[in-house]
PDB file of N, H, CA, C and O in Angstrom:
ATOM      1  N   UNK A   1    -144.332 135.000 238.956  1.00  0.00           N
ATOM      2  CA  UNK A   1    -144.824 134.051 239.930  1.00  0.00           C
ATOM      3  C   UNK A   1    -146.349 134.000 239.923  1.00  0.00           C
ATOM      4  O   UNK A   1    -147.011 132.996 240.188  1.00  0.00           O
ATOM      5  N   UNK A   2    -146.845 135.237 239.579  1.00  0.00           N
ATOM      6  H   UNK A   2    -146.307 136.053 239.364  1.00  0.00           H
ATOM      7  CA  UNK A   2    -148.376 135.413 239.709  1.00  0.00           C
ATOM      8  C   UNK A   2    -148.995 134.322 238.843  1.00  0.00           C
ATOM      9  O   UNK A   2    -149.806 133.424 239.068  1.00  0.00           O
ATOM     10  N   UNK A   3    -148.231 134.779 237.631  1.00  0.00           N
ATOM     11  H   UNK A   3    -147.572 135.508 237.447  1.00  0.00           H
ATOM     12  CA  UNK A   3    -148.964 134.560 236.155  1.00  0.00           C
ATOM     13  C   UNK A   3    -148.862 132.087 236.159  1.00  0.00           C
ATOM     14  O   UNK A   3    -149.603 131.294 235.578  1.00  0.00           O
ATOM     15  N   UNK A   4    -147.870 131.872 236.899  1.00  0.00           N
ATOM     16  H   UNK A   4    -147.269 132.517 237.370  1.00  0.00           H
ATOM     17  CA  UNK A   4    -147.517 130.696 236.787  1.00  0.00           C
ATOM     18  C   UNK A   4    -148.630 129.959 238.009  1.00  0.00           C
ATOM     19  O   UNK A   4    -148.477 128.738 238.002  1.00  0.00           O
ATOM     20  N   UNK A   5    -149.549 130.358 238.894  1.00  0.00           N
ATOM     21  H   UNK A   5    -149.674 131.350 238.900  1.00  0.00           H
ATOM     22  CA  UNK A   5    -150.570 130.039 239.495  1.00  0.00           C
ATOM     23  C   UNK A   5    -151.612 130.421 239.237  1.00  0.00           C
ATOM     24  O   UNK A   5    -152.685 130.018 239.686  1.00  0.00           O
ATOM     25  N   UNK A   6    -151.433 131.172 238.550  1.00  0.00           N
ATOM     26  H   UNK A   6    -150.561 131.499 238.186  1.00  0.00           H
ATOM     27  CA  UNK A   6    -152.931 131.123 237.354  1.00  0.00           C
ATOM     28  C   UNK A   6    -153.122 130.776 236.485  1.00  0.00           C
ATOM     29  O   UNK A   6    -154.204 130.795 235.898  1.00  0.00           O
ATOM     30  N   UNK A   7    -151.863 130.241 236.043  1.00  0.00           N
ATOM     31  H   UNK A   7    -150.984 130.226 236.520  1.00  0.00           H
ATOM     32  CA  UNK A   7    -151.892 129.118 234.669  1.00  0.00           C
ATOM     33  C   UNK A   7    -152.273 127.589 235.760  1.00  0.00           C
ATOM     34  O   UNK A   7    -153.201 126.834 235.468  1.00  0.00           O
ATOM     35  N   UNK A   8    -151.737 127.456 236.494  1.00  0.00           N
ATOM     36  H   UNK A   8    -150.984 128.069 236.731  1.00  0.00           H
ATOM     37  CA  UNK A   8    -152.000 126.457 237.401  1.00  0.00           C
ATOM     38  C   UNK A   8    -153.425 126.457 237.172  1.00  0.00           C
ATOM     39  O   UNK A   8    -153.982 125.778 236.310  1.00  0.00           O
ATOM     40  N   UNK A   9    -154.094 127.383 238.119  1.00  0.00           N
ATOM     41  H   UNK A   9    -153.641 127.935 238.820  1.00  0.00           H
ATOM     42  CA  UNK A   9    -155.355 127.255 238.125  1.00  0.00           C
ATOM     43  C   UNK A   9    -156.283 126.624 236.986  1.00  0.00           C
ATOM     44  O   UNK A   9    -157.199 125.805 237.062  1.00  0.00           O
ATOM     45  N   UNK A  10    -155.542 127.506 235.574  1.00  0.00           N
ATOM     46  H   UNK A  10    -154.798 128.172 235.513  1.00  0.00           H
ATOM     47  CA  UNK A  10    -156.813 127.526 234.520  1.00  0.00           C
ATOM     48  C   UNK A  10    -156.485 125.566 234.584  1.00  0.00           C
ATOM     49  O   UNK A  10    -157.397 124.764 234.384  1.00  0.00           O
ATOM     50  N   UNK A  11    -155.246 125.200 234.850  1.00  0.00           N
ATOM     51  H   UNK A  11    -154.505 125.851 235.012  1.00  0.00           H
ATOM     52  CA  UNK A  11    -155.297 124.238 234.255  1.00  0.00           C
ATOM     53  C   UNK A  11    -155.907 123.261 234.632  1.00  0.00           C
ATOM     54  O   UNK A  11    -156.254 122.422 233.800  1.00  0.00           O
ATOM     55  N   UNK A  12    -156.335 123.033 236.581  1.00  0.00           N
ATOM     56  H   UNK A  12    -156.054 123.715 237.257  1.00  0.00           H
ATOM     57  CA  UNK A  12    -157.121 122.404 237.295  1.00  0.00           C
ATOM     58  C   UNK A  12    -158.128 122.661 236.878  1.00  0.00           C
ATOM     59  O   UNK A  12    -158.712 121.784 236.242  1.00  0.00           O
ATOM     60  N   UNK A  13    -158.761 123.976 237.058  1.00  0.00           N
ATOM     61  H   UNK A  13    -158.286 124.688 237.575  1.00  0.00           H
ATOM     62  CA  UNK A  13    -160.941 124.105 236.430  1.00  0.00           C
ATOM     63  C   UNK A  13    -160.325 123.139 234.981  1.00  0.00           C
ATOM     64  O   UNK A  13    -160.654 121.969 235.177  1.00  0.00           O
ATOM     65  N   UNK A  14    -159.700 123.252 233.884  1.00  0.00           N
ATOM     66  H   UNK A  14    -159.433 124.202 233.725  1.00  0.00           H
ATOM     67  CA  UNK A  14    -159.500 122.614 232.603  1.00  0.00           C
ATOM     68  C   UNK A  14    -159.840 121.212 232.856  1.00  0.00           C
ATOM     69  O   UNK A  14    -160.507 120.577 232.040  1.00  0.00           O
ATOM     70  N   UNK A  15    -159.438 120.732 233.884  1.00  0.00           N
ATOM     71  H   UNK A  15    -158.896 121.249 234.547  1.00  0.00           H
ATOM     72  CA  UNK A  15    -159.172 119.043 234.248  1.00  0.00           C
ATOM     73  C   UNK A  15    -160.674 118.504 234.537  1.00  0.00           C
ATOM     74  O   UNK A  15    -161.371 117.622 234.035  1.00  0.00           O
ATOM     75  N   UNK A  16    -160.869 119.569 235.718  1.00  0.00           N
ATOM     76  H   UNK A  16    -160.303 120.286 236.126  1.00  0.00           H
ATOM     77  CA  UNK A  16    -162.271 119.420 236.620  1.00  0.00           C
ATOM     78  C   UNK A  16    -163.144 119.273 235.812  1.00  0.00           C
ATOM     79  O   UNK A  16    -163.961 118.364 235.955  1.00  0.00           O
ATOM     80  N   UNK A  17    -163.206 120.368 234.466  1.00  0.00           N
ATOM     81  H   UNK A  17    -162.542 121.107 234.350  1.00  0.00           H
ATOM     82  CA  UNK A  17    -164.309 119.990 233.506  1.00  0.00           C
ATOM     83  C   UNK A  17    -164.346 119.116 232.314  1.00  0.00           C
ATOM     84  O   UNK A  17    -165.261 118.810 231.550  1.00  0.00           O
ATOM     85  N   UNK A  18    -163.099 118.801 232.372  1.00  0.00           N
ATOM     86  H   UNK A  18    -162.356 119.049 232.993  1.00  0.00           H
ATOM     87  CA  UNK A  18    -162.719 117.464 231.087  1.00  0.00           C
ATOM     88  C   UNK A  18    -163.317 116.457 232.184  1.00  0.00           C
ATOM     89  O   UNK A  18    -164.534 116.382 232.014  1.00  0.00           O
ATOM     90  N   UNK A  19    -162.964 115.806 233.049  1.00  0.00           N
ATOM     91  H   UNK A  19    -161.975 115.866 233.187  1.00  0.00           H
ATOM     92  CA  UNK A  19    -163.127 114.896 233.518  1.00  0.00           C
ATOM     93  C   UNK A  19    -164.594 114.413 233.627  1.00  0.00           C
ATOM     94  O   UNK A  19    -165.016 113.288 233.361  1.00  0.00           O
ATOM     95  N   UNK A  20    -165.450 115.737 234.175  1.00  0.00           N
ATOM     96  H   UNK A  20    -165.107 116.651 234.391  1.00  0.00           H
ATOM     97  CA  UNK A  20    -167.168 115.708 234.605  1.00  0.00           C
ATOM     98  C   UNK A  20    -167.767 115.351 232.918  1.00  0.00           C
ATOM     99  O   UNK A  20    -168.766 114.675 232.675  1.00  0.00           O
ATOM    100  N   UNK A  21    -166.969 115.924 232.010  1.00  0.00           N
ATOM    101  H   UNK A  21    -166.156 116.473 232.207  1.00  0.00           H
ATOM    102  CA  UNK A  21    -167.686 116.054 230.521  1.00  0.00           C
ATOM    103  C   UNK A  21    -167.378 114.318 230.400  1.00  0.00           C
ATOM    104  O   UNK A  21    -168.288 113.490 230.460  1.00  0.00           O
ATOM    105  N   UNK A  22    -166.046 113.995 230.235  1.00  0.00           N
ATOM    106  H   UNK A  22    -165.307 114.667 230.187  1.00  0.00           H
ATOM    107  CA  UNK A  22    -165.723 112.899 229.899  1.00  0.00           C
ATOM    108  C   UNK A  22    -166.505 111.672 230.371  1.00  0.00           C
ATOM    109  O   UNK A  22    -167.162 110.912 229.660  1.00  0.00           O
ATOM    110  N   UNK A  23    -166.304 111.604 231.808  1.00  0.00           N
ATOM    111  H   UNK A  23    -165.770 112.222 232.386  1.00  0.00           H
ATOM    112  CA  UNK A  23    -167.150 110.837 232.706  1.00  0.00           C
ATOM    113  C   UNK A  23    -168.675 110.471 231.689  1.00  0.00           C
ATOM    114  O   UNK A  23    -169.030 109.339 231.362  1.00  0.00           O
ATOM    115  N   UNK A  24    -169.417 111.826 231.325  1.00  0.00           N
ATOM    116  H   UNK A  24    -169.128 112.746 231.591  1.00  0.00           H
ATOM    117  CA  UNK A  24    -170.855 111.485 231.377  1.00  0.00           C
ATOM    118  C   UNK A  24    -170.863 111.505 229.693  1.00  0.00           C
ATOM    119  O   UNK A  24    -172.014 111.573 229.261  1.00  0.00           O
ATOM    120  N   UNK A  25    -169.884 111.463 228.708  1.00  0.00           N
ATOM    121  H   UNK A  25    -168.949 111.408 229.058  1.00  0.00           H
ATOM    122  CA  UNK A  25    -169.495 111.753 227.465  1.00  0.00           C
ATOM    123  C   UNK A  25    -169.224 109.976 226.764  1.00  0.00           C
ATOM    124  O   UNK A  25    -169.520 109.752 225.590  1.00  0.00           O
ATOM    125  N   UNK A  26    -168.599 108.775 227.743  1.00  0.00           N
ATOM    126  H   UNK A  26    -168.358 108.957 228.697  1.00  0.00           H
ATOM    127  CA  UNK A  26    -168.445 107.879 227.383  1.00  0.00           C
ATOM    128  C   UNK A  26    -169.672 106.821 227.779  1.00  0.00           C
ATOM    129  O   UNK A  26    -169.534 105.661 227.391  1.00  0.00           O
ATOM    130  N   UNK A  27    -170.526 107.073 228.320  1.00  0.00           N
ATOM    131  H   UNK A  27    -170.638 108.015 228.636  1.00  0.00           H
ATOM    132  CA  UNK A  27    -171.508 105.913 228.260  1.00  0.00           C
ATOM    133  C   UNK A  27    -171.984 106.356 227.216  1.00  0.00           C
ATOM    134  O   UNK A  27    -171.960 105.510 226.323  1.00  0.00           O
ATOM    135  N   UNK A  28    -172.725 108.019 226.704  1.00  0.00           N
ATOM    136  H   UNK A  28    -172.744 108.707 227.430  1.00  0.00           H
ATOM    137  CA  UNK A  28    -172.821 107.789 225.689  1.00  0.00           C
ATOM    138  C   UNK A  28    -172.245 107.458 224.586  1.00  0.00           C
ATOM    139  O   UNK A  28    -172.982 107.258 223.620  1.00  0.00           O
ATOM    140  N   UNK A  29    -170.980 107.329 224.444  1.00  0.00           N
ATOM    141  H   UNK A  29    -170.381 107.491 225.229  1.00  0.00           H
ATOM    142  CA  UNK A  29    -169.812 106.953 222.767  1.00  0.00           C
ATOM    143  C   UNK A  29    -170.215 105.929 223.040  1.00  0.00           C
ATOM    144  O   UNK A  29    -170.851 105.408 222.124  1.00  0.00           O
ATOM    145  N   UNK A  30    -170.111 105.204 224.179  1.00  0.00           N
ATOM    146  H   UNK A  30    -169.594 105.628 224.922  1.00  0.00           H
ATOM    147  CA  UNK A  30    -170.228 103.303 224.090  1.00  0.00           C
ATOM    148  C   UNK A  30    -171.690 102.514 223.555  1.00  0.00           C
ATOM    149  O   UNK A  30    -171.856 101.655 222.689  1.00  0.00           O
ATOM    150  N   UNK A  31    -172.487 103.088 224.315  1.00  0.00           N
ATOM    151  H   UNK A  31    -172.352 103.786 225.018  1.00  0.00           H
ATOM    152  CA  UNK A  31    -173.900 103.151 223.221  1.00  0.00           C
ATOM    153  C   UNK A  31    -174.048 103.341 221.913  1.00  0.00           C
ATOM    154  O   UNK A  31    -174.545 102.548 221.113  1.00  0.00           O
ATOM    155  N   UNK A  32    -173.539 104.580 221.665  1.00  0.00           N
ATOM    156  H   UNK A  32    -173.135 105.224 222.315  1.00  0.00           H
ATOM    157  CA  UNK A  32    -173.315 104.478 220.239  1.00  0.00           C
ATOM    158  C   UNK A  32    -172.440 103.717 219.055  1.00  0.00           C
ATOM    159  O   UNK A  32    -172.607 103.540 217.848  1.00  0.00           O
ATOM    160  N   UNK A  33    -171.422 103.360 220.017  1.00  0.00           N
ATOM    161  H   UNK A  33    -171.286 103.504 220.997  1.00  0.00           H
ATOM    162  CA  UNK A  33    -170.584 102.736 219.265  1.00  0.00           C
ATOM    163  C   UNK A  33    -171.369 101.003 218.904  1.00  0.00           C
ATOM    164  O   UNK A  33    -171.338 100.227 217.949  1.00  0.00           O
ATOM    165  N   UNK A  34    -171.862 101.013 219.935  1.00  0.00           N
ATOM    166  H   UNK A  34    -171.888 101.644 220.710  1.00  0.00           H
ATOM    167  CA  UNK A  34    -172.636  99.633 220.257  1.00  0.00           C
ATOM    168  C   UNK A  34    -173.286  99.363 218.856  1.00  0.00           C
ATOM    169  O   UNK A  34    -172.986  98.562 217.971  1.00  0.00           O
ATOM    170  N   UNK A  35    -174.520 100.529 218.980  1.00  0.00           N
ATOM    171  H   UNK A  35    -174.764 101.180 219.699  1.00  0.00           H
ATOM    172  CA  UNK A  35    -175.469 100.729 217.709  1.00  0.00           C
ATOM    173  C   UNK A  35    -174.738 100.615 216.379  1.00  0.00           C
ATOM    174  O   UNK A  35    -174.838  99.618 215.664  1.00  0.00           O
ATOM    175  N   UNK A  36    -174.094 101.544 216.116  1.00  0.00           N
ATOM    176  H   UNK A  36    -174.014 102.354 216.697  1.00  0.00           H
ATOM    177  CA  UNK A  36    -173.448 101.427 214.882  1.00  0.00           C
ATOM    178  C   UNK A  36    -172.699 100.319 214.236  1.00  0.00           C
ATOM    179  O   UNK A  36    -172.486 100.118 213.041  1.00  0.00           O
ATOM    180  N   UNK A  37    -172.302  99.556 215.422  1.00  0.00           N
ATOM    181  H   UNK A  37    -172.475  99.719 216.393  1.00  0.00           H
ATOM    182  CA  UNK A  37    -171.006  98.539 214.772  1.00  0.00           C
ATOM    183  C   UNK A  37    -172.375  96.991 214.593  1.00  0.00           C
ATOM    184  O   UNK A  37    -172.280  96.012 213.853  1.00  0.00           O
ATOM    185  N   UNK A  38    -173.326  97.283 215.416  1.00  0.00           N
ATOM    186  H   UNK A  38    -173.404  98.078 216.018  1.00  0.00           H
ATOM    187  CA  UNK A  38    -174.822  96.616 215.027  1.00  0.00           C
ATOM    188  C   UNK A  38    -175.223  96.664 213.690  1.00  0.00           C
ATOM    189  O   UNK A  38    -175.159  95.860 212.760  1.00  0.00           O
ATOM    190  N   UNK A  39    -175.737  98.031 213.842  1.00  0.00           N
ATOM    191  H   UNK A  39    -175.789  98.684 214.597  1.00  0.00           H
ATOM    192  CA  UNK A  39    -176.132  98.230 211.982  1.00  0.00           C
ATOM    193  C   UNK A  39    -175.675  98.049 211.063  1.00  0.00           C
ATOM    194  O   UNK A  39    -176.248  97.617 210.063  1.00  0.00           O
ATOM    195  N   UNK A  40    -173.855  98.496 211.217  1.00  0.00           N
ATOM    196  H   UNK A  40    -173.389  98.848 212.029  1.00  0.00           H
ATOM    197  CA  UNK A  40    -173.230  98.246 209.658  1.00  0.00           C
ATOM    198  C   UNK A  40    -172.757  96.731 209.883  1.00  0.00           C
ATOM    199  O   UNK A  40    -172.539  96.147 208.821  1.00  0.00           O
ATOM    200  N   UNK A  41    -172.529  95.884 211.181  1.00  0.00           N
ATOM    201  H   UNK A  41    -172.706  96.358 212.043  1.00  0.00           H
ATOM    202  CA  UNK A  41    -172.016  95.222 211.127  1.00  0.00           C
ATOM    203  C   UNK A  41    -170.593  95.221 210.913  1.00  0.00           C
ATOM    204  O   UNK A  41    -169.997  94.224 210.505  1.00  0.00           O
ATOM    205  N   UNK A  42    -170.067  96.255 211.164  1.00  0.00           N
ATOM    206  H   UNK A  42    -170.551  97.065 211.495  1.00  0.00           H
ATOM    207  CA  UNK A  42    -168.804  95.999 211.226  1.00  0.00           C
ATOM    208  C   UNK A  42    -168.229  97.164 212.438  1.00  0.00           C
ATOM    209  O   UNK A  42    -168.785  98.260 212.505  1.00  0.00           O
ATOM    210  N   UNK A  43    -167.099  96.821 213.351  1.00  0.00           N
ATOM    211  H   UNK A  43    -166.647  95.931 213.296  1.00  0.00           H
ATOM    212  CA  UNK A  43    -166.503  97.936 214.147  1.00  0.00           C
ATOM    213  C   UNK A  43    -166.402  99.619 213.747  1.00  0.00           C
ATOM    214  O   UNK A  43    -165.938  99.800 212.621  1.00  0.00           O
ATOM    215  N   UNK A  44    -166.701 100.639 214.363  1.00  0.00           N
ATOM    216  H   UNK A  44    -167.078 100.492 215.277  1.00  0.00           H
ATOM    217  CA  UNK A  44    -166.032 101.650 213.748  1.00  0.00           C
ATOM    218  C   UNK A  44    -164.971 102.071 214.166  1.00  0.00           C
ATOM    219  O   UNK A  44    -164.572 101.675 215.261  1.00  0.00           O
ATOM    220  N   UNK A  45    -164.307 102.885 213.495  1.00  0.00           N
ATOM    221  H   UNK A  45    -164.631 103.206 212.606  1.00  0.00           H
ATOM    222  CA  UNK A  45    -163.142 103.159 212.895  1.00  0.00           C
ATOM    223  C   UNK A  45    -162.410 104.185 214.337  1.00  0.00           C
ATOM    224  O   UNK A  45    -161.185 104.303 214.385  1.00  0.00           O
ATOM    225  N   UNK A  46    -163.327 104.873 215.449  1.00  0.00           N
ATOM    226  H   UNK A  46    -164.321 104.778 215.410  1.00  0.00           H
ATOM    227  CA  UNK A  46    -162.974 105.357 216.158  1.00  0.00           C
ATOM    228  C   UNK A  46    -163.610 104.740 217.555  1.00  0.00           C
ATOM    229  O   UNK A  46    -164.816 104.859 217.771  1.00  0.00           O
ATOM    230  N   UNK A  47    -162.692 104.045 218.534  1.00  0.00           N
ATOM    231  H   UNK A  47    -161.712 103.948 218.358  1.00  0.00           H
ATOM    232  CA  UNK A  47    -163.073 103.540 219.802  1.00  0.00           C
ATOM    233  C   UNK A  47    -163.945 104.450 220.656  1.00  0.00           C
ATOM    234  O   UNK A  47    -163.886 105.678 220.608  1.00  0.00           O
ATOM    235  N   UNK A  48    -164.961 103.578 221.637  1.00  0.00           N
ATOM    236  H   UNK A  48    -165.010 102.580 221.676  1.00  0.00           H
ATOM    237  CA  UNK A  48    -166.042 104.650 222.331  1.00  0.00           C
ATOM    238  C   UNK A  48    -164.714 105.145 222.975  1.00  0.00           C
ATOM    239  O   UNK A  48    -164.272 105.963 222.168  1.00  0.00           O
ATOM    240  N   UNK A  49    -163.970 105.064 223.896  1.00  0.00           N
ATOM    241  H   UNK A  49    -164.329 104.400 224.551  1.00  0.00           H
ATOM    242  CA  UNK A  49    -162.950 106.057 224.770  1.00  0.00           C
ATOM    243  C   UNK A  49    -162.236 107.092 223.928  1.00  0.00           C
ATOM    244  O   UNK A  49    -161.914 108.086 224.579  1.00  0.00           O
ATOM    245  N   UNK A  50    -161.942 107.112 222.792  1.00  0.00           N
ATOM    246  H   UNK A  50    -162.203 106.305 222.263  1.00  0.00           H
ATOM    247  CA  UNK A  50    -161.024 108.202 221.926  1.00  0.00           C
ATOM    248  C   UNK A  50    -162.619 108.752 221.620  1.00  0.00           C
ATOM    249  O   UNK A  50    -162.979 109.798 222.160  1.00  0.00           O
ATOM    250  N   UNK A  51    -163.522 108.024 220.761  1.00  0.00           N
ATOM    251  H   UNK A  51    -163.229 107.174 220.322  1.00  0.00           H
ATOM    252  CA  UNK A  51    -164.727 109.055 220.753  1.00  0.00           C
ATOM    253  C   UNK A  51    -165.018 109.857 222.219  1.00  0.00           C
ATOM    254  O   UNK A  51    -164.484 110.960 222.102  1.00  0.00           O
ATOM    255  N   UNK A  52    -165.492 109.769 223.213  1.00  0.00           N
ATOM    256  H   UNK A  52    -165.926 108.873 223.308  1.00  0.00           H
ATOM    257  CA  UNK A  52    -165.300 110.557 224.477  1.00  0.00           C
ATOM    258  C   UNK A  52    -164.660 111.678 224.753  1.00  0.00           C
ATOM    259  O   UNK A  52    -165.104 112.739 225.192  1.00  0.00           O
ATOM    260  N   UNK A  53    -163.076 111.223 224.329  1.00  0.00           N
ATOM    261  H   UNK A  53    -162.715 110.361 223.972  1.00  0.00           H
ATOM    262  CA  UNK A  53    -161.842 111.750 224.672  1.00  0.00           C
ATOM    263  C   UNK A  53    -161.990 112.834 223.871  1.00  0.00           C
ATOM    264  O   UNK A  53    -162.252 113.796 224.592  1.00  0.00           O
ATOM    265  N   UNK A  54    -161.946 113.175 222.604  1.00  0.00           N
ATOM    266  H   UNK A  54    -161.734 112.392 222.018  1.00  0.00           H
ATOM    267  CA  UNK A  54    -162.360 114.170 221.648  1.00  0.00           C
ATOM    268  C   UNK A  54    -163.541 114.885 221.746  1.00  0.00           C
ATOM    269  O   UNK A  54    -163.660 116.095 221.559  1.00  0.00           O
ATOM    270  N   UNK A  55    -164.613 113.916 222.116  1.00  0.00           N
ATOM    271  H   UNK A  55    -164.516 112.932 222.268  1.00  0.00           H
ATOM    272  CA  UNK A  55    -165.894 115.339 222.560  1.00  0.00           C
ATOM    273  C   UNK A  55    -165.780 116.184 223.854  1.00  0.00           C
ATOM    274  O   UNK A  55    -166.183 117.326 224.077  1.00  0.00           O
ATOM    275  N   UNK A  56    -164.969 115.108 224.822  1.00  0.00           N
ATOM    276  H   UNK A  56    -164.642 114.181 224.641  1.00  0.00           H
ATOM    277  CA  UNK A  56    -165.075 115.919 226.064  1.00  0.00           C
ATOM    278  C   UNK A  56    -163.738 117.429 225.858  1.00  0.00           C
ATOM    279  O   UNK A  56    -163.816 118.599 226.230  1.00  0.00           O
ATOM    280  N   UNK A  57    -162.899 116.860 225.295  1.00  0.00           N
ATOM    281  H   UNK A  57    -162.835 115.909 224.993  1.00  0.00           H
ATOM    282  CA  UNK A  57    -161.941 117.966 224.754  1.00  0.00           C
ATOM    283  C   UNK A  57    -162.470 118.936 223.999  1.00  0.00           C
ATOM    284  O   UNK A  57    -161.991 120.057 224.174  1.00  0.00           O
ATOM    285  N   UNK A  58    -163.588 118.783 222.962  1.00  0.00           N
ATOM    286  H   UNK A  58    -163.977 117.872 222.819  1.00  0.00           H
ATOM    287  CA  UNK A  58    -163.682 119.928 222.216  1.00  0.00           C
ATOM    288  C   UNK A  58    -165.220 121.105 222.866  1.00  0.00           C
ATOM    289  O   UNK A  58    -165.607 122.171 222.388  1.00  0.00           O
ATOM    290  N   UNK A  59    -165.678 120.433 223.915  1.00  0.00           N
ATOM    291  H   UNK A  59    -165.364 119.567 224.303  1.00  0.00           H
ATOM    292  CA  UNK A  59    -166.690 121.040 224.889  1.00  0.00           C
ATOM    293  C   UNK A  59    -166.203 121.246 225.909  1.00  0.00           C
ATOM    294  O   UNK A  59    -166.844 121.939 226.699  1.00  0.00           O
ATOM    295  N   UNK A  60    -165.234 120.868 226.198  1.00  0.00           N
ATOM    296  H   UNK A  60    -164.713 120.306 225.556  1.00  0.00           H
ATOM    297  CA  UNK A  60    -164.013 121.696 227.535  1.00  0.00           C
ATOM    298  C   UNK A  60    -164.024 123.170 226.717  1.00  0.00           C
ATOM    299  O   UNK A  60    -164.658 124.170 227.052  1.00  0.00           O
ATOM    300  N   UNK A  61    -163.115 123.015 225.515  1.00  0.00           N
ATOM    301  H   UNK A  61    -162.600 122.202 225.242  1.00  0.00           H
ATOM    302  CA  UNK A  61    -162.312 124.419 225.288  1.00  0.00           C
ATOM    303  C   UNK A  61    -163.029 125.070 225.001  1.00  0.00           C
ATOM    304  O   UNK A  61    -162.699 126.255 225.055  1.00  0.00           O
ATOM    305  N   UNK A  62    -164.492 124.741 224.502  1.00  0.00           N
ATOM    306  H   UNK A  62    -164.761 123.778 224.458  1.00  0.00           H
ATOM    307  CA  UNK A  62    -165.770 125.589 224.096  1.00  0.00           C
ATOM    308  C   UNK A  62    -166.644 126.424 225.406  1.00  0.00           C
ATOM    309  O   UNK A  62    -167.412 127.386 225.382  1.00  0.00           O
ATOM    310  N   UNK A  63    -166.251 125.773 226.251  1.00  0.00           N
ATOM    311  H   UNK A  63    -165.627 124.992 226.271  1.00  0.00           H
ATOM    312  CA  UNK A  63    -166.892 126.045 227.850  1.00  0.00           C
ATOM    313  C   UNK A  63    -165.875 127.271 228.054  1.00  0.00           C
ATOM    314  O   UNK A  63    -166.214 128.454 228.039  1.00  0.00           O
ATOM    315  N   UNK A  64    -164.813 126.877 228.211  1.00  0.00           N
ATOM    316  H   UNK A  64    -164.538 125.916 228.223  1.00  0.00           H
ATOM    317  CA  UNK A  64    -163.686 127.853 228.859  1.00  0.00           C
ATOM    318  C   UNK A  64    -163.312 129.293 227.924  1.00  0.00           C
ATOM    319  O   UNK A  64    -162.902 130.419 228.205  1.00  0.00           O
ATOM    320  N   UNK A  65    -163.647 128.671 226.836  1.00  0.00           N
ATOM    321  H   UNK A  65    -163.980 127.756 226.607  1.00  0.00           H
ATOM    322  CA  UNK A  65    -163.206 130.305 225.609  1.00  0.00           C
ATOM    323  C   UNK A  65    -164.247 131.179 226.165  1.00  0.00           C
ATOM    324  O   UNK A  65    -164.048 132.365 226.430  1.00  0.00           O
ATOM    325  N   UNK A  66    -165.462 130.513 226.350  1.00  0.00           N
ATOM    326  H   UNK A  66    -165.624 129.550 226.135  1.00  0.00           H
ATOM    327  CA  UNK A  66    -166.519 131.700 226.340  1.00  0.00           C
ATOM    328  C   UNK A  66    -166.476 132.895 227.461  1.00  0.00           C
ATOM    329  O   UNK A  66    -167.307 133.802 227.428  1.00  0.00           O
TER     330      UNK A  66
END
């Protein structure tokens, strides 16, 4: 019972900090995405929200391992 509200837990702080990363993670992808699909002239290959979605995920689990 213990162990299943502390998995709870990790999993809320997990959310709390995906969300704050994500939040401030997609104006910048969208900027960038902006720029780039400018320069080459053509779309890239990964949307600003999945770009976001992947940085804020891989600086979540980098936050929390440590």
């Amino acid at each position: 019972m213990r162990s299943r509200s502390r998995d709870d837990a990790n999993r809320r702080e997990y959310i709390a900090y995906f969300a704050v990363i994500f939040l401030v993670a997609l104006p910048m992808a969208c900027v960038t995405w902006t720029l780039t699909a400018a320069r080459h002239m053509r779309l890239p290959k990964k949307s600003p929200l999945r770009t976001a979605w992947s940085e804020a995920s891989i600086i979540t689990s980098m936050i929390l391992s440590a």
